[in-house]
C-alpha positions in Angstrom: 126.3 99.5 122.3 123.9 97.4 124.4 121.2 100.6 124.0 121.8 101.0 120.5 120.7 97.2 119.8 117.7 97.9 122.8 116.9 100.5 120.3 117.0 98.9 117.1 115.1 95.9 118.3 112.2 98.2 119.5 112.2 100.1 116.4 112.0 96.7 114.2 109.1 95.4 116.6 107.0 98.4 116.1 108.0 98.6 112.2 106.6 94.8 112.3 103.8 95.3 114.0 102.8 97.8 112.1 102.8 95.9 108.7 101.3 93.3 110.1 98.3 95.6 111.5 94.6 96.2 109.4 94.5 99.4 110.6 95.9 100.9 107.6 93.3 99.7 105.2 90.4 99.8 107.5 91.4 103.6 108.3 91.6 103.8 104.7 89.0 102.1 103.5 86.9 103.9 106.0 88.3 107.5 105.5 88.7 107.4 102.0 86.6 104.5 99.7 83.5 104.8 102.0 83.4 108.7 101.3 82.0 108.1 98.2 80.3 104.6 98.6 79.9 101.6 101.0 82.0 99.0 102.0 80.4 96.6 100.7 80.9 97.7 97.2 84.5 97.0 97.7 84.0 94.2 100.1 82.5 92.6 97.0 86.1 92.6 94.6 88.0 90.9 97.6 90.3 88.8 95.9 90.3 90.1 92.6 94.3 90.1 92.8 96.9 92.7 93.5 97.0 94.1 89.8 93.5 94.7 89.3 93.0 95.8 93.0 96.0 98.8 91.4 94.0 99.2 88.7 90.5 99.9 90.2 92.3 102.6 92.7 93.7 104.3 89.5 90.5 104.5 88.0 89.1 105.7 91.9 91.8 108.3 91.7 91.1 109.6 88.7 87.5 110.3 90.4 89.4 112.4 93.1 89.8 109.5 96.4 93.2 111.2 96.9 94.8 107.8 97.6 98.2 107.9 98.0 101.2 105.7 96.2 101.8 103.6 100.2 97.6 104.0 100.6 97.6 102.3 97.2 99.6 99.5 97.8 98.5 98.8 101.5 94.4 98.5 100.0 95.7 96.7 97.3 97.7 93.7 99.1 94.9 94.0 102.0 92.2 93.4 99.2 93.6 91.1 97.0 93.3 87.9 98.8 90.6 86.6 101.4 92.0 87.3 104.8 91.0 87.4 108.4 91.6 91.1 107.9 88.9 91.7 104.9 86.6 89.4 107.1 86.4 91.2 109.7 86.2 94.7 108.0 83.9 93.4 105.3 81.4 91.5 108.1 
């Protein structure tokens, strides 16, 4: 029992850590939105809010970016709101 609950408070940690990361929308703002123009261009919607941040991806997808439904949501709670993490990406 004691290495089940080692276990699951590892996994939880890492899971945490993981949401809590920039990684995921630098990599994909780097690997994916950058292909086909800077980051400044969307440096320069930060904070334009959650639904339109969904909506410009659509319209990005429909130009073939290949984002993902979890890529989609990760760039669009990163960019919706002013955060240490779109400063220092967007620096």
């Amino acid at each position: 029992m004691f290495i089940k609950n080692v276990l699951l408070v590892g996994f939880l940690v890492v899971a945490l850590a993981g949401c809590r990361s920039d990684k995921g929308c630098r990599g994909i703002l780097v690997n994916k939105c950058s292909s086909c123009h800077g980051l400044s261009t969307s440096c320069a919607k930060v904070g334009e809010g959650y639904g339109r941040w969904l909506g410009i991806i659509d319209a990005m997808n429909t130009l073939h970016a290949d984002v993902s439904e979890k890529e989609r949501k990760v760039l669009a709670k990163c960019l919706s709101e002013p955060s240490a993490v779109t400063d220092d990406i967007c620096r």
